[in-house]
MIMARNU-581648 format. One line per field, with one value per residue: chain; residue in one letter; x, y, z of N, C-alpha, C in turn. Coordinates in pm, whole numbers. Layout:
BEGIN
chain (A;...)
res (A;...)
n.xx (X;...)
n.yy (Y;...)
n.zz (Z;...)
ca.xx (X;...)
ca.yy (Y;...)
ca.zz (Z;...)
c.xx (X;...)
c.yy (Y;...)
c.zz (Z;...)
% end
This chain:
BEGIN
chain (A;A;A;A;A;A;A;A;A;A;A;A;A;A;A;A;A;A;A;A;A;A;A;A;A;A;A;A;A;A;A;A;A;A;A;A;A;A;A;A;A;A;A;A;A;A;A;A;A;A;A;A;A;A;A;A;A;A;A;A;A;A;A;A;A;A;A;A;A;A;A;A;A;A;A;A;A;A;A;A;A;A;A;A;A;A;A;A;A;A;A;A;A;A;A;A;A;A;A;A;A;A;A;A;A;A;A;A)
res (X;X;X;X;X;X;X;X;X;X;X;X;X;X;X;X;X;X;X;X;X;X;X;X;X;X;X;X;X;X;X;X;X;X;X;X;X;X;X;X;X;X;X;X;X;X;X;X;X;X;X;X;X;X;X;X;X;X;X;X;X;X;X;X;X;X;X;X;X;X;X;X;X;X;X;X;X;X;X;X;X;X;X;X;X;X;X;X;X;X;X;X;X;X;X;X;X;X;X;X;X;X;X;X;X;X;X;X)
n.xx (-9751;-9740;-9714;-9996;-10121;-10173;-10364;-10580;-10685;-10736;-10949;-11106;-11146;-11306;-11524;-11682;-11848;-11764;-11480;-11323;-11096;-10883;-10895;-10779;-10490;-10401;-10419;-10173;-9926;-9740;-9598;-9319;-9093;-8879;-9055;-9029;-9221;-9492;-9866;-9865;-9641;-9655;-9455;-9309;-9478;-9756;-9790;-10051;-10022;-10015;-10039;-9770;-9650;-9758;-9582;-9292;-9384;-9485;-9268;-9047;-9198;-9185;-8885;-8832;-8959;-9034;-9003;-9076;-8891;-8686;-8449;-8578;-8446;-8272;-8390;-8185;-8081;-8289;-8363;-8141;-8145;-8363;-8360;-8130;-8273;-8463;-8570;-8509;-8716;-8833;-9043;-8814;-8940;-9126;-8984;-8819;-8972;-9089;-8905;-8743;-8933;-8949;-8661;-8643;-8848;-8718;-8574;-8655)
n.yy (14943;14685;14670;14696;14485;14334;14509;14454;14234;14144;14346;14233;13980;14086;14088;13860;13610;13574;13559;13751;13750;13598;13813;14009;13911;13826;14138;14207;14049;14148;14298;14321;14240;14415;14623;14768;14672;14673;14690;14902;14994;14822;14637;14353;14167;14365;14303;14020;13733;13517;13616;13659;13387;13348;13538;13397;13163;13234;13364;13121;12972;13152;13154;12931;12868;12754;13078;13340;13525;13396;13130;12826;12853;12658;12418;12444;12679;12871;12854;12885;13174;13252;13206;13408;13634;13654;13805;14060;14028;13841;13727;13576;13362;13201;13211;12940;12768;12666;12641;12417;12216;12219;12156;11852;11768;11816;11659;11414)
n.zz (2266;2321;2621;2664;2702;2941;3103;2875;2864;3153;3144;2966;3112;3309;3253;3255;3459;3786;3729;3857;4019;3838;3627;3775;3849;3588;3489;3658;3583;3455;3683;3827;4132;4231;4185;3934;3731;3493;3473;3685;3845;4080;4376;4535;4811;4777;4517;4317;4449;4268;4074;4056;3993;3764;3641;3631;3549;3307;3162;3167;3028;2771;2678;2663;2437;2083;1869;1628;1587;1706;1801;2034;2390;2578;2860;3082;3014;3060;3320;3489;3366;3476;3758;3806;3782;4000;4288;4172;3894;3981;4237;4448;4673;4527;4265;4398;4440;4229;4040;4124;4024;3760;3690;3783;3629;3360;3392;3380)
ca.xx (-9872;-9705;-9763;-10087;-10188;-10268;-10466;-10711;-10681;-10784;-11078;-11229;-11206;-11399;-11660;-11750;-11886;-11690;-11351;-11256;-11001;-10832;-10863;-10637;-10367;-10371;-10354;-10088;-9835;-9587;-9548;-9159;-9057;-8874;-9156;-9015;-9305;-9601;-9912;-9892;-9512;-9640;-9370;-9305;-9618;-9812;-9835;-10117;-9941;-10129;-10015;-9593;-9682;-9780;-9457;-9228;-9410;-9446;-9112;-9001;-9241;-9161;-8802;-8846;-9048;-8944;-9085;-9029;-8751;-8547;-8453;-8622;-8338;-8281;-8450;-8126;-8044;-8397;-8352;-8038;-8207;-8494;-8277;-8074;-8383;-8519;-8537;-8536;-8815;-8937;-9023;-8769;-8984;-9206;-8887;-8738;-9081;-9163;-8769;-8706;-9029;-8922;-8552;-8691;-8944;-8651;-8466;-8760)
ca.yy (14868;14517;14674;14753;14318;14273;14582;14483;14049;14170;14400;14120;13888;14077;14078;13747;13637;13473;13549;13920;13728;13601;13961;14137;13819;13858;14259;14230;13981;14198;14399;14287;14172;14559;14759;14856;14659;14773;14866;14989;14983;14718;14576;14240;14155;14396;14197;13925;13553;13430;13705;13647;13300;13356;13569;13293;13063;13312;13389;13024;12941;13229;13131;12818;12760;12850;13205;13339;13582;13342;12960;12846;12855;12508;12452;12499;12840;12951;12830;13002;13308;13261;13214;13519;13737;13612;13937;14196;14085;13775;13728;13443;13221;13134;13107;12871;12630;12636;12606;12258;12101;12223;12079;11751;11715;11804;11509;11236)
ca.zz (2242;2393;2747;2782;2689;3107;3126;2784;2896;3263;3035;2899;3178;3400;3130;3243;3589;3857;3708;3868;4095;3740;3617;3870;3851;3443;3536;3687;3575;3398;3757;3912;4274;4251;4151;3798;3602;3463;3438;3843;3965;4220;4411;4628;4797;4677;4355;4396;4430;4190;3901;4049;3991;3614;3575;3618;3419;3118;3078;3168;2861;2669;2700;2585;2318;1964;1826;1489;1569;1772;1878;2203;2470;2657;2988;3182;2964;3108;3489;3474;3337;3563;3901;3798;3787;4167;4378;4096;3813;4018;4357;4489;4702;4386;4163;4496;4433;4093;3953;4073;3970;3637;3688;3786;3492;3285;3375;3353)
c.xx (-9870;-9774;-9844;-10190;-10188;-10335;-10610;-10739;-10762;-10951;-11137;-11298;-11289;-11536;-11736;-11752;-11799;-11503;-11282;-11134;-10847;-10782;-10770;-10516;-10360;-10319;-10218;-9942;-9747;-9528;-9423;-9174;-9002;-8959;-9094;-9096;-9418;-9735;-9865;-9747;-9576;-9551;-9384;-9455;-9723;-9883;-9915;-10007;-9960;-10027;-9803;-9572;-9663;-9621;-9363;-9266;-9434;-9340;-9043;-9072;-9177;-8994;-8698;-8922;-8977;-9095;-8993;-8911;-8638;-8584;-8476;-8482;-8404;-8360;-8315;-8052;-8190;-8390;-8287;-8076;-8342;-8452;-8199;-8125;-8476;-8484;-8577;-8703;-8913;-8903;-8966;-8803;-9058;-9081;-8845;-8843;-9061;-8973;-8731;-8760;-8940;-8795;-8546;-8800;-8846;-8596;-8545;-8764)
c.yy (14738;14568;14677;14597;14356;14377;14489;14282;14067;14243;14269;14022;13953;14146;13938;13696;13565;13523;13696;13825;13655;13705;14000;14015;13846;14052;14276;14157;13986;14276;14302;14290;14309;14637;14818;14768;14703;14676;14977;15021;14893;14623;14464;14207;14174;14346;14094;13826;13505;13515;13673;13486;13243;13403;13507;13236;13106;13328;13246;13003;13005;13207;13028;12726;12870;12981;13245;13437;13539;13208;12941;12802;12696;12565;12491;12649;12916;12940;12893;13140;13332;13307;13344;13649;13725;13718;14036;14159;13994;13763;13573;13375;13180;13104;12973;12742;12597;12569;12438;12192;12099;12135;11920;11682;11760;11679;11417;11192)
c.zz (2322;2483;2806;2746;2833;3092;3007;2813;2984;3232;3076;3029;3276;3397;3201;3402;3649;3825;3771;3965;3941;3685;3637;3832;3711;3430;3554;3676;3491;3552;3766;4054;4280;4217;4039;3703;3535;3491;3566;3886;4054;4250;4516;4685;4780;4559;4428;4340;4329;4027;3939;4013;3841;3578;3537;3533;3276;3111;3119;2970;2755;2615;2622;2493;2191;1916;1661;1445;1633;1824;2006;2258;2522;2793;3079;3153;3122;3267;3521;3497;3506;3751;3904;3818;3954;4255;4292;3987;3932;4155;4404;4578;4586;4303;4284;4470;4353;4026;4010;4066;3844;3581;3701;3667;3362;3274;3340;3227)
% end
């Protein structure tokens, strides 16, 4: 049931005018940098920028915030996690940007 949230998100939004370029990036931002995510298998660039973009930052979030079956992980658990995954779920120039804003707005 989890998997098919980007297909029925992507639905809705392109219920409403202007947003079909939202759509496909919500679509698609469980696919992976290897082509094992869903809904499509789409791999490396393939995937729009925009939706490998989101991936990172959902599972950075998801990572680190608290949920009701588990304590949010620290930010350098998740960077960790996040850098470890660069090539296989996420595509590593977007983790190579996005990870040391995050490391830097940790420290401030």
């Amino acid at each position: 049931m989890m998997c098919h949230h980007p297909e029925w998100g992507s639905s809705m939004l392109t219920e409403i005018p202007g947003l079909d370029t939202v759509a496909e990036a919500v679509h698609a931002h469980h696919e992976r940098w290897d082509g094992t995510g869903y809904p499509r298998g789409l791999a490396g660039e393939s995937i729009p920028l925009a939706s490998r973009i989101i991936a990172v930052c959902d599972a950075f979030s998801a990572m680190t915030t608290e949920r009701p079956y588990r304590a949010a992980r620290s930010t350098d658990d998740a960077v960790t996690e996040v850098r470890s995954c660069a090539g296989t779920q996420f595509d590593p120039l977007v983790v190579d940007v996005l990870i040391p804003d995050v490391e830097v707005a940790a420290v401030a």
